[in-house]
N, C-alpha and C positions, 0 to 999 in steps of 0.2 A: 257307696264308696266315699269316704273321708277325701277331702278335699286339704292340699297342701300348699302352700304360699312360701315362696322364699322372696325375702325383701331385702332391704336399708332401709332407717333411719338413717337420711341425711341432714349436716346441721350447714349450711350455706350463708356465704356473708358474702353481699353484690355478687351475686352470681358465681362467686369463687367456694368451690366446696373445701373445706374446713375436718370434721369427721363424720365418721358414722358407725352406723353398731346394725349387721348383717342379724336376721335372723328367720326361723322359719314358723311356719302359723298351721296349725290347723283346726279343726271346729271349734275345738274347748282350751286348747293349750298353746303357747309359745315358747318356742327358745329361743332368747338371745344369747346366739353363739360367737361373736367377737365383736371387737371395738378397736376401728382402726381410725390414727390420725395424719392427716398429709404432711409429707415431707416440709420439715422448715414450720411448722407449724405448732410443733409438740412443745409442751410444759406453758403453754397461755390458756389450758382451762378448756378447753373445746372438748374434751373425751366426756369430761364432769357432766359439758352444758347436754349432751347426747346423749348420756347415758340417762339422765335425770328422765328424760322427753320419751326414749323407749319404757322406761320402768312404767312412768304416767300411762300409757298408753298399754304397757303389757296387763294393768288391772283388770282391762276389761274381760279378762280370760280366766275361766277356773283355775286355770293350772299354768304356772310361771316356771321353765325350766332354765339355770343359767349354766351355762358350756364357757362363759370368757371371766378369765383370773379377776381382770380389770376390774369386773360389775360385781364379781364377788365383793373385793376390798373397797369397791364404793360402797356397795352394802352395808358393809361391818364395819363404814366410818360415819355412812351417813343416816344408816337407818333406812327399814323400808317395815310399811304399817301390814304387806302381805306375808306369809309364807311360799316362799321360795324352794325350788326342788334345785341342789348342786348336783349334775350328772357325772358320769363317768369321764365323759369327755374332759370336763373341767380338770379333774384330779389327775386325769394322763397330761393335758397339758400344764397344769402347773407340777407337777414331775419333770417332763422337759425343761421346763424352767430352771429346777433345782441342779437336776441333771449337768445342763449347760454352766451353772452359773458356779459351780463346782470341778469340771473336769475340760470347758475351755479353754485356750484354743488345742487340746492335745486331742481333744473328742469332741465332736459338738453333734447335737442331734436337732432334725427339723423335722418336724410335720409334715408329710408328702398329701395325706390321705387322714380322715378319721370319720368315726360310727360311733354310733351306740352299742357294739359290739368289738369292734375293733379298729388299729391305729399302723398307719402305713410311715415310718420314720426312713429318712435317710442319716446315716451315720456317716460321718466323714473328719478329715482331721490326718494329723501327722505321725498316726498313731502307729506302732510298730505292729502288723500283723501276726507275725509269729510269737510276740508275746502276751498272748492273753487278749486280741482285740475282742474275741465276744464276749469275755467279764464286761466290758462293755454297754453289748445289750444286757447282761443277765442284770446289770448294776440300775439301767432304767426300768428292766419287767419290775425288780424287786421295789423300787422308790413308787413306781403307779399302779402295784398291787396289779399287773399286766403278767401275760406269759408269751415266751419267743413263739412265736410257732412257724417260721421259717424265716430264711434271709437267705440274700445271693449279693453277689461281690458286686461291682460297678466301677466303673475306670477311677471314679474319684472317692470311692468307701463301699457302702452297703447300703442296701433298703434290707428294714427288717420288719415283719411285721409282726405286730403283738395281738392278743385276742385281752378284751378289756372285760378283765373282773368285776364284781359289787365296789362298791362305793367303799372306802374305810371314811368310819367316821369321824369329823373333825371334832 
């Protein structure tokens, strides 16, 4: 039986934590799956300093899987000497990304939930139900190469949840 580890990379200064990049391990392969930085603390370079210290450390592993947008575009600014595998994960959330940063504050979608198969979003916003709010989802399945496969209402919008496609390639 394959043995599993879910972690951080924490990066701490006097005892005061700073960021970290969550990810999960097993025999041969790693994923780091996001990179978070502490309130009041973003834009001084700590995501950079974290992210650098996981990658170092993700070598020791055949196989490098990245799920967070952030460690992508540090990549492909700062170079990395391994072969890297972008998952699914990755490409639906940076679809929310796009998603949000285009149909904000009238629609906005978060992350509840997500796999290697599939992505549990809540939709919410001020959006008029009766006119088209599931173009909505259909507008996210289609940006993350995802498909609807069910939703239900909720006092404040919708969870909906997608089943996540192959990878399109970048």
């Amino acid at each position: 039986m394959e043995t599993m580890i879910e972690g951080s990379f924490v990066l701490y200064e006097n005892s005061k934590k700073l960021s970290r990049v969550d990810f999960v391990a097993r025999e041969k392969e790693i994923e780091l799956v996001s990179t978070h930085v502490e309130k009041g603390e973003e834009g001084k370079g700590y995501a950079s300093i974290i992210v650098k210290n996981a990658l170092e450390f993700a070598k020791k592993f055949e196989k490098i899987r990245i799920s967070c947008p952030y460690i992508k575009k540090w990549i492909e600014k700062h170079g990395f000497e391994r072969e890297v595998e972008f998952t699914k994960k990755l490409f639906f959330k940076e679809a929310v990304d796009k998603f949000n940063k285009y149909r904000s504050p009238e629609a906005k979608a978060e992350i509840v939930e997500i796999s290697d198969e599939s992505a549990v979003v809540k939709m919410s916003g001020p959006f008029c139900v009766s006119c088209g709010v599931f173009d909505y989802f259909e507008d996210l399945a289609v940006e993350a190469n995802a498909k609807v496969v069910n939703y239900r209402e909720i006092d404040d919008g919708f969870i909906v949840r997608y089943e996540l496609k192959e990878v399109k390639k970048w």
